[in-house]
N, C-alpha and C positions, 0 to 999 in steps of 0.2 A: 908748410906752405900749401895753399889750396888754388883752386884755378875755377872759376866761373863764367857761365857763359849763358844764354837765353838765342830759342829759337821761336820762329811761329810755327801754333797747330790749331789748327781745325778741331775743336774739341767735339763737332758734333761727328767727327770723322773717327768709326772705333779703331781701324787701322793706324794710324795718326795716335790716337792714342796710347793704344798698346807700342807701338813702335816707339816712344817717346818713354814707356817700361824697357824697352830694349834697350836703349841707350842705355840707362842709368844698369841697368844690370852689366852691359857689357864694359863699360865705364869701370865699374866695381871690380870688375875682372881684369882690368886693363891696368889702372891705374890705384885702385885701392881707395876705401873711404868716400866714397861715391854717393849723393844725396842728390833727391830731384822732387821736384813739384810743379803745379802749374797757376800762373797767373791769369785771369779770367777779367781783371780789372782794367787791361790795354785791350785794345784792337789792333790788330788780329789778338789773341789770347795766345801764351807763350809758355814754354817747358823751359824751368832753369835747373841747370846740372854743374851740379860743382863736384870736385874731384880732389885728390893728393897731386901736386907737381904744377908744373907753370905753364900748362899747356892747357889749350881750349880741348876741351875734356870732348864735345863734338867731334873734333878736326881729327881727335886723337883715335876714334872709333870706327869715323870712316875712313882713315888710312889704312889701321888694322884691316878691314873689311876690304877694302881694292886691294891689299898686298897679301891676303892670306891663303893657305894653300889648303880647298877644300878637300876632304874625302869621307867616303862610306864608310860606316864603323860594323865592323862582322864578326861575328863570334869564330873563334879559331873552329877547322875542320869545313870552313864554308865556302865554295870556289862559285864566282859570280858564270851562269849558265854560259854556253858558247853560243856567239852572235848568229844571227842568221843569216846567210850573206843575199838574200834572196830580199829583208827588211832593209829598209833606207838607212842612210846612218847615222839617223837623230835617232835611235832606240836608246833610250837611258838607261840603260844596264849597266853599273860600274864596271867599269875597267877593272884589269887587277893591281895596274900602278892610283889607282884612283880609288884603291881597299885600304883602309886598316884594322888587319886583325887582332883581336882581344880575348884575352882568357876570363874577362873580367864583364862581359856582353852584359847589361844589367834591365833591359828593356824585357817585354811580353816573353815567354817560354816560346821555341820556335823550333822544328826541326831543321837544324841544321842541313840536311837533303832538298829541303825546298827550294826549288826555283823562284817561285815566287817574293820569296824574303827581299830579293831586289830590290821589290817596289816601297818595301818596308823600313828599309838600312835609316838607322840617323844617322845625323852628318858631325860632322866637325871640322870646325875651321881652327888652322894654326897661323902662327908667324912667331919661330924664335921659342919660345917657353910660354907662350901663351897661347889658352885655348878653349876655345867657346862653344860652347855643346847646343845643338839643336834635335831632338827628339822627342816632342809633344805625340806625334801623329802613332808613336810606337807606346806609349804611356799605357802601361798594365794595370795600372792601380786602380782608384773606386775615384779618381779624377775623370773629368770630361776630357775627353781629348782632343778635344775642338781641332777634329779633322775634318776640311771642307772640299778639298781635292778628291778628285774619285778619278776610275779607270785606269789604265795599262799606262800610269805616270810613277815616278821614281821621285820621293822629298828630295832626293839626291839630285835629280837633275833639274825639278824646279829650282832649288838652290845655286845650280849651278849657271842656269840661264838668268837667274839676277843680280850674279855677281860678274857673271864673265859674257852676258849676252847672247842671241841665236843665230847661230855661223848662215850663211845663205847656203841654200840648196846648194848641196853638186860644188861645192866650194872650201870645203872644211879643211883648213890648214892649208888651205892653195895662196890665197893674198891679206889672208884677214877680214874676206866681207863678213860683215852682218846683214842679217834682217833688220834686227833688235839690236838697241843697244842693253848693257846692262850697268851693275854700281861701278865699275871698274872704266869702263869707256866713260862714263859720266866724270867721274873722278880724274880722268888725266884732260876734258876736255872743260869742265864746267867748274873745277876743285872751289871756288870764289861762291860761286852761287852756292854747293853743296854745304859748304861750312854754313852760311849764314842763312838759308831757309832750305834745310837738305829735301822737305815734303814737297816741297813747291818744283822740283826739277822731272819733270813726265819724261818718259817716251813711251813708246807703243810697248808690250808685251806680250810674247806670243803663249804666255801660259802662268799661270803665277799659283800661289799658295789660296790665293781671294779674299786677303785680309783688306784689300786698299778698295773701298766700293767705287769709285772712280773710274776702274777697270773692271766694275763687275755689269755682267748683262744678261737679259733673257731675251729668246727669241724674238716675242713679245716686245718687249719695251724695245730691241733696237728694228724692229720690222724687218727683220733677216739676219741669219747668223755667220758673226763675223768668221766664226772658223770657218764654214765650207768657202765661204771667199776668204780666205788665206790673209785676211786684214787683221793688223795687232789695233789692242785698246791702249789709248795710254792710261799710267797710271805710274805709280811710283816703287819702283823696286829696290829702293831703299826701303819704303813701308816695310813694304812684302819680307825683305831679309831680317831685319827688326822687328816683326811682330813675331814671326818665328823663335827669334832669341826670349825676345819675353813668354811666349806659352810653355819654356822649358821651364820654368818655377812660377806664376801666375798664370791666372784665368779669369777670364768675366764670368757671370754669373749665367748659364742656360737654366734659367729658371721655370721655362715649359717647351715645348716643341718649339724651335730653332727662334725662342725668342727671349736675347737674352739682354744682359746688364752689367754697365759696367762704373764706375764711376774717375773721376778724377779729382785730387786734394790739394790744398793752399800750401802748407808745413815744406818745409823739403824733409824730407824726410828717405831713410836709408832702406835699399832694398827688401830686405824682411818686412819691415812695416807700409814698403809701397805695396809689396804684396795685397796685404792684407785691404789696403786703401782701395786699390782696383775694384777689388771684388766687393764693395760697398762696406767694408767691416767699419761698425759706429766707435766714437770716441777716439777715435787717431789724429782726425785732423778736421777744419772744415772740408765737406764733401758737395759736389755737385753729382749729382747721379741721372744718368741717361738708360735709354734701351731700344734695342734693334729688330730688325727682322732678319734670318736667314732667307734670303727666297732662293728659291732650286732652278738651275740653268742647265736640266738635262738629269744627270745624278751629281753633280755638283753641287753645294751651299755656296752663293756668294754673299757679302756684308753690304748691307745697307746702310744709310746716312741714321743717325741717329736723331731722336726726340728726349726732350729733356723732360723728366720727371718733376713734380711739383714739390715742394720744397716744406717735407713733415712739420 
């Protein structure tokens, strides 16, 4: 028995797109026999994912996702540095109940002595026997690693601010404020809207991965910078957690300096072969193919709206 379902996406939106890879990857993970494509022939344009079991293969991802219990993955002999107590207490240096360590660490060579490794850690989310790996930004290979976060941030704690939100100041674990919401607050408040257009649900983010361009900004373009006034962007941190699940086994294509390509296919078709779909490979499927600019907001890359390509 198989289970189907259709969302809306902004196909000129690469965040949106890759995150709609995410799905069907984590789908496959979840649920087994997992197949997805996009439809281009409705308005808005739509991703449909079908799965093993009787459940809306969607509803089934974002629940994983609000109930999972994130942490940093670290090679055994590695103790996350001692806090400063002198630094606020949004510093994203994992905890050590918020470690797990592995003899099996299979990311870039790393001295285990380094402090720094922190900023580096992949994550992994659980619930139960299942479990979804996130570590592009650490990727050792002759892969691009389409890391776009810079500075003294943690994968680890962006990840964790889009699943669990940004506590307010001076507040953390006192009543439950937020700043920010994140997937989890979204999910016990909006679950209805989430299932049936999860892209379309915003709120502000005080820091993201900067796959969702919605949330991306430059000095420039917004005539003052939202971080020194303490203003979040909205944007979707559902993207944001979802695009990340998809750059652990695909990638678009950066084909020259931060200006890359990615495509989307008709076929549904099974993760292996979306793979290959994404990244423009011929003869798989009908193909649409687009391409972006990275623009730079500081030493950060953020993603821009996409242009569609003319049709060979």
């Amino acid at each position: 028995m198989v289970a189907e379902a259709s969302i809306p996406v902004d196909v000129f939106n690469p965040g949106q797109v890759l995150a709609c890879m995410g799905f069907l990857e984590a789908a496959d993970a979840l649920l087994g026999d997992a197949e997805g494509g996009f439809n281009w022939m409705t308005q808005p344009s739509s991703f449909t994912l079908r799965a093993a079991g009787e459940s809306n293969p969607f509803e089934v991802v974002l629940q994983f996702l609000a109930e999972a219990q994130i942490k940093a993955v670290a090679p055994q002999g590695w103790s996350a540095p001692q806090k400063d107590q002198t630094e606020s207490d949004d510093r994203d240096v994992p905890v050590p109940e918020h470690l797990l360590r592995t003899e099996t660490f299979c990311c870039r060579p790393i001295d285990t002595k380094e402090q720094k490794l922190a900023m580096k850690l992949p994550v992994q989310l659980s619930r139960g026997e299942f479990r979804v790996s996130m570590s592009h930004w650490a990727d050792g290979s002759s892969r691009n690693d389409f890391k776009l976060y810079s500075g003294n941030r943690s994968a680890f704690d962006i990840a964790r601010k889009m699943l669990h939100g940004v506590a307010a100041k001076g507040k953390r674990g006192a009543d439950g404020a937020l700043d920010n919401q994140g997937l989890v607050q979204l999910w016990q408040e909006q679950r209805d809207a989430l299932v049936a257009a999860p892209f379309d649900v915003l709120t502000a983010l005080g820091g993201s991965f900067n796959f969702d361009p919605r949330g991306a900004w430059t000095g420039i373009d917004a005539g003052y910078s939202p971080n020194d006034q303490e203003h979040g962007v909205a944007a979707s941190p559902i993207v944001e957690i979802l695009a990340a699940i998809c750059l652990e086994h695909a990638r678009p294509d950066e084909f020259a300096t931060r200006k890359v390509c990615y495509a989307i296919w008709r076929d549904l078709l099974p993760p292996g072969l979306a793979r290959a779909a994404l990244a423009g490979a011929v003869g798989l499927a009908e193909l649409r193919r687009f391409r972006f600019d990275l623009d730079m907001a500081g030493k950060n890359k953020v993603v821009t709206f996409a242009q569609e390509e003319p049709t060979p």
